[in-house]
C-alpha positions as CSV (number, residue, x, y, z in Angstrom):
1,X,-29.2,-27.3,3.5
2,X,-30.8,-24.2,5.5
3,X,-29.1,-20.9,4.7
4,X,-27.7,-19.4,8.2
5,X,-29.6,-16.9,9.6
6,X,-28.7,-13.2,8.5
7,X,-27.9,-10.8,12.1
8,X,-27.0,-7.4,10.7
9,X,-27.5,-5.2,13.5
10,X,-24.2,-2.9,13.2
11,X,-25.4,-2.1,9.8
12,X,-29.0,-1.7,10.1
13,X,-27.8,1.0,12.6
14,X,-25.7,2.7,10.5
15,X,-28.0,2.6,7.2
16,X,-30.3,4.6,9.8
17,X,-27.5,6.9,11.0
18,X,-26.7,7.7,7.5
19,X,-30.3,8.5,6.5
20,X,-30.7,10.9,9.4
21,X,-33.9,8.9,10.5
22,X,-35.2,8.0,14.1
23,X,-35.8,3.9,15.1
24,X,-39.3,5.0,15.2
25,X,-39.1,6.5,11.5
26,X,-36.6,4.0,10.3
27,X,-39.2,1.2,11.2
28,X,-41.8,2.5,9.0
29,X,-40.3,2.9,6.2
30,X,-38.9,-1.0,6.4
31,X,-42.6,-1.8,7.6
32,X,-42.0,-3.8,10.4
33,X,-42.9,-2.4,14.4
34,X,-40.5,-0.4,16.8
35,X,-39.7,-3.4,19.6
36,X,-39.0,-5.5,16.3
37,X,-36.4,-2.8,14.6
38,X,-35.0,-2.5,18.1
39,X,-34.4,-6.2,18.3
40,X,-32.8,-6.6,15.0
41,X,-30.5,-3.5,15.8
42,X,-29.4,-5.3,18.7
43,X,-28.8,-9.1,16.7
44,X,-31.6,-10.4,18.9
45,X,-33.9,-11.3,16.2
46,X,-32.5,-12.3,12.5
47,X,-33.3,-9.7,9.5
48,X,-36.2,-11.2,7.8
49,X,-36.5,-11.2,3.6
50,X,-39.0,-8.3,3.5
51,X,-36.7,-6.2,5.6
52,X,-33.9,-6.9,3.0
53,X,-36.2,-6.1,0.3
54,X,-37.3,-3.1,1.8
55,X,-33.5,-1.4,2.6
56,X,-33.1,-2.0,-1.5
57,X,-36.1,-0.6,-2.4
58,X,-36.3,2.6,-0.1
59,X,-32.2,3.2,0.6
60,X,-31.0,1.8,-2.5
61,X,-28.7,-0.7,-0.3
62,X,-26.1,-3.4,-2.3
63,X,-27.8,-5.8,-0.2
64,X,-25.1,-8.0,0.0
65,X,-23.2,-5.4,2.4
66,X,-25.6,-6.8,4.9
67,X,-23.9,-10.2,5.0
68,X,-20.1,-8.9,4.2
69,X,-18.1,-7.2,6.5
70,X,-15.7,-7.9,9.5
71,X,-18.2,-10.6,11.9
72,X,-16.9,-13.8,10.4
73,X,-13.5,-12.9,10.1
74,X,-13.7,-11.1,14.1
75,X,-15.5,-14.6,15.5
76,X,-12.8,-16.9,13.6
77,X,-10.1,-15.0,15.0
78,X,-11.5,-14.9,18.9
79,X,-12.1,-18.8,18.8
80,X,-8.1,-19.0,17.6
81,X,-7.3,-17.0,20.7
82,X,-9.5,-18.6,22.9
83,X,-8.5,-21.8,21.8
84,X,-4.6,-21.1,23.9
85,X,-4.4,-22.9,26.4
86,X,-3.5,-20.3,28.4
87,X,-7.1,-20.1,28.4
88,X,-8.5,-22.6,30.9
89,X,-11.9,-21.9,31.3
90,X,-14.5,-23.4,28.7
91,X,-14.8,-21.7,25.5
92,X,-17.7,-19.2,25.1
93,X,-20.5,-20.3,23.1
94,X,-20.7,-19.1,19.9
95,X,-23.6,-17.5,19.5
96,X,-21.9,-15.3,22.3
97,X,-19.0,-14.6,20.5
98,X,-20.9,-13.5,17.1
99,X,-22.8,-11.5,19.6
100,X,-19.6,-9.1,20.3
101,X,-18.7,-9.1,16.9
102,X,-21.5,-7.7,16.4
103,X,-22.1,-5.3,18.8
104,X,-19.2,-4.8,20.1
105,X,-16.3,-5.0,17.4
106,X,-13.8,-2.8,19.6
107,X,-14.3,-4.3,22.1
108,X,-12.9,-8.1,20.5
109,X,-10.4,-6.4,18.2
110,X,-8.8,-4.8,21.6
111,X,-9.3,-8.7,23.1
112,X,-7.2,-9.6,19.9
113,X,-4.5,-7.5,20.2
114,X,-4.3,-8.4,24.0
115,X,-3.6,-11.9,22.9
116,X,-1.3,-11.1,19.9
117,X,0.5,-9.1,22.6
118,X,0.7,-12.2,25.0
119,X,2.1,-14.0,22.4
120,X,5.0,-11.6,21.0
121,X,6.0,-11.6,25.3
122,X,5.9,-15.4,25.4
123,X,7.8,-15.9,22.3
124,X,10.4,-13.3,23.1
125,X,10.7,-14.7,26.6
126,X,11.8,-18.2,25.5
127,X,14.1,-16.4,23.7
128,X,16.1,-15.2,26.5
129,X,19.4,-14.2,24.9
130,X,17.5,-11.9,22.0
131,X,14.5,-10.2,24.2
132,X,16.6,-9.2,27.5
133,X,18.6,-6.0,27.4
134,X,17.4,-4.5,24.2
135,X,15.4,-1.6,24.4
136,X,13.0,-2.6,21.7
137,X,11.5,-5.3,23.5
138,X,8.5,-3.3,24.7
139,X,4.9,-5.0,23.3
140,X,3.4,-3.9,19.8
141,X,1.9,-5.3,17.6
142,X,4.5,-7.1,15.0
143,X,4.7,-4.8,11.8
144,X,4.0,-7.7,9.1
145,X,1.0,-9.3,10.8
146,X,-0.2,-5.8,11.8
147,X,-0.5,-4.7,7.7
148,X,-1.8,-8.8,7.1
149,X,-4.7,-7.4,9.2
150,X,-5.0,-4.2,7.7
151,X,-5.9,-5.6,4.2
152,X,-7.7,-8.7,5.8
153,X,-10.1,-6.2,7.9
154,X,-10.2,-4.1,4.4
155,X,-12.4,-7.1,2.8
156,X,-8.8,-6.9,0.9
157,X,-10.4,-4.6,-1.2
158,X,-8.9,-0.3,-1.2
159,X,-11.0,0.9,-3.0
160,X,-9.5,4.6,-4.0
161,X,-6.3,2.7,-4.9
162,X,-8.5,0.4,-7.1
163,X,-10.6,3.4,-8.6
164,X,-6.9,5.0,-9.7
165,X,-5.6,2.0,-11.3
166,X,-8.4,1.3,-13.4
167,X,-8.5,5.1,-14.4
168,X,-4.4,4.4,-15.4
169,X,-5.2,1.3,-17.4
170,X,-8.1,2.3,-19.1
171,X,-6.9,6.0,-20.2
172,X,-3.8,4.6,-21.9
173,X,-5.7,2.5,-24.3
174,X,-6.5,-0.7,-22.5
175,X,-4.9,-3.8,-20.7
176,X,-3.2,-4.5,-23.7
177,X,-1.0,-1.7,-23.5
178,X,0.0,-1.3,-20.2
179,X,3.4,-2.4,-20.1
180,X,3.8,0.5,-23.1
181,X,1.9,2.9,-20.7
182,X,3.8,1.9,-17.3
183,X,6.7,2.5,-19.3
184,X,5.7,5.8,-21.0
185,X,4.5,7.3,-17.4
186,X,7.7,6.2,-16.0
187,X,9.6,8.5,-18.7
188,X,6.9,11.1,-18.0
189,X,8.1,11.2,-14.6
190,X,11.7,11.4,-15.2
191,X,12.5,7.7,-15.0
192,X,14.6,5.4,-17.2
193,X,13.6,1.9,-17.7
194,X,16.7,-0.5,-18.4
195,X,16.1,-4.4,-18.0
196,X,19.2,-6.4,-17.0
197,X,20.8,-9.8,-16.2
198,X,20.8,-9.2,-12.6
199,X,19.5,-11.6,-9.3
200,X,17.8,-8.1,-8.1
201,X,14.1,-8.0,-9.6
202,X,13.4,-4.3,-9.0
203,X,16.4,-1.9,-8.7
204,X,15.0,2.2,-8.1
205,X,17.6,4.7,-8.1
206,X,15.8,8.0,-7.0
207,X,19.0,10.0,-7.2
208,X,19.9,8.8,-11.0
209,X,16.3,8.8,-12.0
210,X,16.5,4.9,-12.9
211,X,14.7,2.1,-12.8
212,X,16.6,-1.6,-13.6
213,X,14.1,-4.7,-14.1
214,X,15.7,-8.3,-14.1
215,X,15.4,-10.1,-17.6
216,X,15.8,-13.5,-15.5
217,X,12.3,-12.7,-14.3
218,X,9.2,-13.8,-16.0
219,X,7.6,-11.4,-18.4
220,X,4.7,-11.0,-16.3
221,X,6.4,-10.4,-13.2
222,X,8.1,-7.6,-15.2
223,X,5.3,-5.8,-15.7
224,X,4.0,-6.0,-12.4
225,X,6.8,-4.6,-11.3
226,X,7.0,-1.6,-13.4
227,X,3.6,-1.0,-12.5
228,X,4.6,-1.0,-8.7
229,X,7.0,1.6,-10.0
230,X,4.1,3.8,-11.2
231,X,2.2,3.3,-8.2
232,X,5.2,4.4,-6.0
233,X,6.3,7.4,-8.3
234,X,3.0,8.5,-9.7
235,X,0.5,7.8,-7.2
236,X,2.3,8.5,-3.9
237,X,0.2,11.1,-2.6
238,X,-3.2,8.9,-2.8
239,X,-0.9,5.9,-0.9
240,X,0.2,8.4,2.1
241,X,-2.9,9.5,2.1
242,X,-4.5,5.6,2.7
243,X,-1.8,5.3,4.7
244,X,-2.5,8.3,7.5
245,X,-6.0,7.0,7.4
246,X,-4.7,3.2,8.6
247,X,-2.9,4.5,11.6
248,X,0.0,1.7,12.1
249,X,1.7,1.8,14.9
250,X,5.3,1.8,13.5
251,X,7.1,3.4,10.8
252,X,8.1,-0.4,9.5
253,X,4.3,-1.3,9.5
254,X,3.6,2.2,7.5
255,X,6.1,1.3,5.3
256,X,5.4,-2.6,4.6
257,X,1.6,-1.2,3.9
258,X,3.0,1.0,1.4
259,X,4.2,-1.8,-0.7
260,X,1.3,-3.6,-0.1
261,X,-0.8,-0.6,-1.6
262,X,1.5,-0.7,-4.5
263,X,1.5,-4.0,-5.4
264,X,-2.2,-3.5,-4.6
265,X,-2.4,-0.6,-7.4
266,X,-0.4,-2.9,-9.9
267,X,-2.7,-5.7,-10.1
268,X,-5.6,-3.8,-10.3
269,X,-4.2,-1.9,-13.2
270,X,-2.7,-5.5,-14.5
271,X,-6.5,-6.2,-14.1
272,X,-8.6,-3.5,-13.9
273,X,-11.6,-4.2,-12.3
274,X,-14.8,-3.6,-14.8
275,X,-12.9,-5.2,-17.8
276,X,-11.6,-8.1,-15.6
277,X,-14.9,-8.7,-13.6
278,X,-16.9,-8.9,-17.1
279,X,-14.0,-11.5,-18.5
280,X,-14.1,-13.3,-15.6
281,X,-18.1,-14.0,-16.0
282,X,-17.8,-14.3,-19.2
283,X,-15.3,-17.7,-19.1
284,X,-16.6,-18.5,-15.7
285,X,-13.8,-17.8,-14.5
286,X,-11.5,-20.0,-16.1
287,X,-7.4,-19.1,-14.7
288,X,-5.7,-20.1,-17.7
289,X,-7.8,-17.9,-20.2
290,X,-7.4,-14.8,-18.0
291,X,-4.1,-15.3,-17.4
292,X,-3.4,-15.1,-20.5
293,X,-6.1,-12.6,-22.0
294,X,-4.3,-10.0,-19.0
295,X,-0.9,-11.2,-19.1
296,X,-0.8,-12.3,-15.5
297,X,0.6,-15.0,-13.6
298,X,-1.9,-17.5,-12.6
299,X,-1.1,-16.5,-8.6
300,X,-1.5,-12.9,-10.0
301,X,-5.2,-13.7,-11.3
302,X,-6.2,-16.0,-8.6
303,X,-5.2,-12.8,-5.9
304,X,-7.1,-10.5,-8.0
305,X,-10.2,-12.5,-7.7
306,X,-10.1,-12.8,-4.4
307,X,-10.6,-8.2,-4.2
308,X,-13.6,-8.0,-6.6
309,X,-15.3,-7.0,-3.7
310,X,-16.5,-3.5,-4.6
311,X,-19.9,-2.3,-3.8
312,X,-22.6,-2.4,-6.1
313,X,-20.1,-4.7,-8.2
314,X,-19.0,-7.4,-6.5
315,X,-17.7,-10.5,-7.5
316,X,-18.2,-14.1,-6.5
317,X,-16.9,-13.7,-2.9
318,X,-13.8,-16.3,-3.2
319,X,-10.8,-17.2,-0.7
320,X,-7.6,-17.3,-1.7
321,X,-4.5,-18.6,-0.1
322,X,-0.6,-19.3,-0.1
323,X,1.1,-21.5,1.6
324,X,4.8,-22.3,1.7
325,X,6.3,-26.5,1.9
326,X,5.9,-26.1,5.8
327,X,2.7,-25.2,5.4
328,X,2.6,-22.1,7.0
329,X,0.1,-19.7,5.5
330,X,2.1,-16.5,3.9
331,X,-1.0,-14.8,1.9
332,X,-4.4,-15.3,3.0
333,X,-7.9,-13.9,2.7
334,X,-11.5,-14.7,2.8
335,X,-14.5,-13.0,1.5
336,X,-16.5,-16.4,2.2
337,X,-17.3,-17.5,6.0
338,X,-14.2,-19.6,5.9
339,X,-11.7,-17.6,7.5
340,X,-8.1,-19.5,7.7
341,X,-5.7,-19.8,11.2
342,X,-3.7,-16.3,11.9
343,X,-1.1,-18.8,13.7
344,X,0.5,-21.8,12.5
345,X,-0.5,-23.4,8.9
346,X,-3.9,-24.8,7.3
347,X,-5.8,-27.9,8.1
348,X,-3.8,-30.9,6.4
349,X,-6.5,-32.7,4.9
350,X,-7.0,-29.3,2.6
351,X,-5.5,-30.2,-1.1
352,X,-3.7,-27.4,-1.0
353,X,-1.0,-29.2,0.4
354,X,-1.1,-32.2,-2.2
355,X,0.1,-29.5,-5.0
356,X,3.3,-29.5,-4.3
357,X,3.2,-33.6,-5.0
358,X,1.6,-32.9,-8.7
359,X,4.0,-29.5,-9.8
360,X,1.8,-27.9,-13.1
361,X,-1.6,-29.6,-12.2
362,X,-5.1,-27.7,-10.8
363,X,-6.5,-30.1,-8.2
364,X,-10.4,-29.4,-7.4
365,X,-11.6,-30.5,-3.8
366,X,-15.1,-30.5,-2.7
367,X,-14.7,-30.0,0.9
368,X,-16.7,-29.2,4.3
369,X,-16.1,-27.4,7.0
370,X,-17.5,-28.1,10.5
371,X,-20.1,-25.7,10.5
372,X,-21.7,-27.7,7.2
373,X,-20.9,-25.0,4.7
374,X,-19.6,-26.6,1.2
375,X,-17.2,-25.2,-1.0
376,X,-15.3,-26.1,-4.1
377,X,-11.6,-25.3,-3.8
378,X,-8.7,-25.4,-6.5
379,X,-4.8,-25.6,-5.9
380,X,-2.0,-25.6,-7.3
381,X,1.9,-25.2,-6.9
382,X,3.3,-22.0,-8.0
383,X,7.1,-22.4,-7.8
384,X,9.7,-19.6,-8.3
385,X,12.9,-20.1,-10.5
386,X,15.6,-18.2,-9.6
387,X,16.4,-17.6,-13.3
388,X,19.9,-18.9,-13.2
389,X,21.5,-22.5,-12.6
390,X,22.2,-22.6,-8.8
391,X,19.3,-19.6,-7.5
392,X,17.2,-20.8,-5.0
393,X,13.9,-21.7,-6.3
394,X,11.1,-20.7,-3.8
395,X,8.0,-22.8,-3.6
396,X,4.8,-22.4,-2.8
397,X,1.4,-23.7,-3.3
398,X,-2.0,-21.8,-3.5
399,X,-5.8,-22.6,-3.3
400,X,-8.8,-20.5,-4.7
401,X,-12.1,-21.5,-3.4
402,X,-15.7,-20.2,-3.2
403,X,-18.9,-22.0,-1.9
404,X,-20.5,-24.7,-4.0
405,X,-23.5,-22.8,-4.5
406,X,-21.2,-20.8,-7.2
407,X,-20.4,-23.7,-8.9
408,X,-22.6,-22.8,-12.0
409,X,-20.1,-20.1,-12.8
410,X,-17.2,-22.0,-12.1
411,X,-15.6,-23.6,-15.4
412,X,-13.5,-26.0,-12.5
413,X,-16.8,-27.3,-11.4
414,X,-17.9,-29.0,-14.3
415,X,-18.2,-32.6,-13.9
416,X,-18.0,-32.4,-10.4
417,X,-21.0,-34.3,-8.4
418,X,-22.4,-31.6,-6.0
419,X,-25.6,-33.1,-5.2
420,X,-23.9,-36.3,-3.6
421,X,-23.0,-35.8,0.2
422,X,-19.6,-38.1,0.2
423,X,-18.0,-35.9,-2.6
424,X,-17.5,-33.6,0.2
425,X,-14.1,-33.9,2.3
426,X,-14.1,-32.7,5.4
427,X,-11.5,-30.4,6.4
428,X,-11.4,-27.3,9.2
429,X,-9.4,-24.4,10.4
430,X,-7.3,-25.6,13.3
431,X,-7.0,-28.4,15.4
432,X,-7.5,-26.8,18.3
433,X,-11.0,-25.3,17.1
434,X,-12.1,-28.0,15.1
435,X,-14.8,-30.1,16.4
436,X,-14.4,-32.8,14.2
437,X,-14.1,-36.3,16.6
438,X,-13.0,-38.8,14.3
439,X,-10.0,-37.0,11.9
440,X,-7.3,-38.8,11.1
441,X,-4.6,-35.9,10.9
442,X,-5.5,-34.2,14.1
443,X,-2.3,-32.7,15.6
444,X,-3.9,-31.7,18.8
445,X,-7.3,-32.2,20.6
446,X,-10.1,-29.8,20.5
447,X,-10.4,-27.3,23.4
448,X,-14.0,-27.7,23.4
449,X,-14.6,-31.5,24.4
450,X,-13.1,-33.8,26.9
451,X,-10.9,-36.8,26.3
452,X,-11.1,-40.3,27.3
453,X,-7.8,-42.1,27.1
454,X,-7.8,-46.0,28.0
455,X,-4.4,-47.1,28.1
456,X,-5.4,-50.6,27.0
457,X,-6.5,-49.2,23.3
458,X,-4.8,-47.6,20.5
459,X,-7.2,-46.1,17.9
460,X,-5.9,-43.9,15.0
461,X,-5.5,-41.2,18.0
462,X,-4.2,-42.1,21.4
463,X,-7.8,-40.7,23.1
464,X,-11.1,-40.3,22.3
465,X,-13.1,-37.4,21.9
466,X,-15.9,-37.4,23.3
């Protein structure tokens, strides 16, 4: 299978900017002409292999920057939109729409939060008696999914935050000791640890100078939690800090962000990113090992996977994602071209959903997506006691996934047939984007093709696309 043609021109641009150099100088050093730099800077012409080589060699450029960075995610999200029916004309081609990612990435994340705005009013207005008469009913954009796009636009991946949790866990003597060093920096700071039979998992008292952890919790929940502590009382002024530079609209987005950032800080220094990165090579990336070699949950390993994304050291660029027994998606994110729905839940025919049938058991897929990229994808249920008889239990299910081209250094993939076509399933994003004509579990019909419907036959779907 061809690999897709690279179009880099935002960051061919700003490579250039940085290095202070004119198109015409720029193009000399890459050895290619003027009118061909000037086409590539404007995503008219691919970047070839010797212009790749060429940025390593004379800018020292991670060369897979080139391929990373906010296009995929930007075009997946303006099909979604464009794919509301309030939306009648035909949808844009979508060479056009990677064409304003590209060059004009304002200009779609304003489109964006035009259409997240349309959709807060048109929710709120069929909801008559909450929306009329309160003040607060004026558009922005809502706090949670406005920090869910923070990190997703982040490449999920802070990296001072990350830099500071590493530097915590390796100066107090390794990941084997950091439930000892949360602990001791705790004390440092004034704070008493006490661990009690209570429903309440993390209990702060600024005022008393206390800190209360549940015993019902599991042990490695524990420690992430007292490492969220840390982060909070230790590392506050680097999280205000990220925060001023995110700009949220709201003082309940700034402060949802700040516990992201801190539960953020504690898995990376649950997992600090050099020693985990090198473990994670080392037993290609088996879950179970590192889980237990960092004395993390396996949903706590599979997220951390999913941020090795720091430049110059990057990680196999994975997606990870949670979804609850509705199947709507609450944790997703993408360093591969797959980028998951921002409304409603996944595509049903992904196995993430079959977890929840098979409780304790990793289920591989080999799947496709409509554009013919091939990935391998793992799930499994990740259910939450409540740690008494009675609690609620929560339940969820998540999937880890990376392109099959990784499968060498993926311990799941062994034994798996790769080279034969109908291992693949094929599975997509949403119905309403997919382009798929003959699935079985389509809830809706594409917005891109035109139906046929003959009342006098009854396929597996009441139409036919054509």
């Amino acid at each position: 299978m061809a690999s897709p043609k690279l179009y880099a021109g935002a960051k061919l641009r700003e490579v250039r900017t940085r290095v202070s150099l004119t198109q015409k100088d720029f193009a000399a050093k890459l050895g290619v002409s003027l009118p061909y730099l000037n086409q590539m800077e404007n995503n008219n012409r691919p970047v070839s292999t010797s212009v790749v080589l060429s940025l390593a060699k004379e800018f020292g450029l991670d060369v897979t920057e080139l391929s990373a960075g906010d296009g995929a995610r930007v075009v997946s999200d303006m099909r979604e939109a464009l794919a509301d029916p309030v939306f009648v004309a035909d949808m844009p081609p979508l060479a056009d729409l990677r064409l304003v990612a590209s060059n004009a990435p304002a200009l779609a994340r304003a489109f964006l939060d035009l259409h997240r705005a349309y959709r807060q009013t048109h929710e709120r207005l069929a909801s008559l008696d909450e929306a009329l008469g309160r003040e607060d009913a004026r558009l922005r954009p809502s706090p949670w999914e406005e920090v869910r796009d923070f990190f997703h636009y982040c490449d999920n991946y802070i990296d001072a935050v990350d830099r500071a949790a590493e530097h915590f866990a390796t100066a107090k003597g390794g990941h084997g000791n950091i439930r000892v060093a949360a602990v001791s920096a705790l004390a440092n700071a004034g704070v008493t640890v006490s661990f009690d039979d209570s429903d309440t998992l993390r209990q702060f008292d600024p005022e008393a100078g206390t800190l209360s952890i549940s015993t019902r919790a599991t042990h490695q929940s524990q420690t992430f939690q007292l490492l969220l502590q840390v982060a909070l009382v230790r590392q506050d002024p680097l999280l205000e800090a990220t925060l001023d530079l995110a700009r949220f609209h709201s003082n309940e987005a700034r402060a949802i962000a700040k516990i992201g950032l801190a539960n953020y800080f504690a898995g990376a220094a649950l997992m600090p990113y050099t020693a985990f990165l090198e473990a994670a090579q080392a037993t290609r990336h088996d879950l179970e090992q590192l889980a237990t070699g960092f004395g993390a949950s396996i949903e706590q390993v599979c997220h951390r996977l999913s941020t090795l994304q720091r430049p110059g050291a990057k990680g196999i660029p994975f997606f990870f994602v949670r979804v609850d027994q509705a199947g709507t998606i609450t944790k997703r994110h993408s360093a591969t071209r797959l980028q998951f729905a921002r409304f409603g839940g996944a595509c049903p025919l992904w196995n993430v959903h079959r977890a929840f049938e098979q409780p304790g058991q990793f289920l591989r897929q080999l799947a496709e997506t409509p554009d013919g990229a091939r990935y391998i994808s793992l799930a499994r249920d990740v259910s939450k006691a409540g740690g008494r008889f009675g609690a609620p239990v929560r339940r969820y299910a998540i999937a880890l996934g990376c392109e099959v081209k990784h499968a060498p250094h993926l311990v799941f993939a062994d034994g798996l047939d790769i080279s034969r076509d109908a291992a693949f399933e094929p599975i997509g994003i949403s119905c309403r984007i997919c382009e798929r004509k003959e699935c079985h579990q389509r809830s809706v019909p594409p917005l891109e093709r035109q139906l046929s419907v003959d009342p006098d036959t009854r396929g597996v779907l009441p139409y036919v696309v054509s």
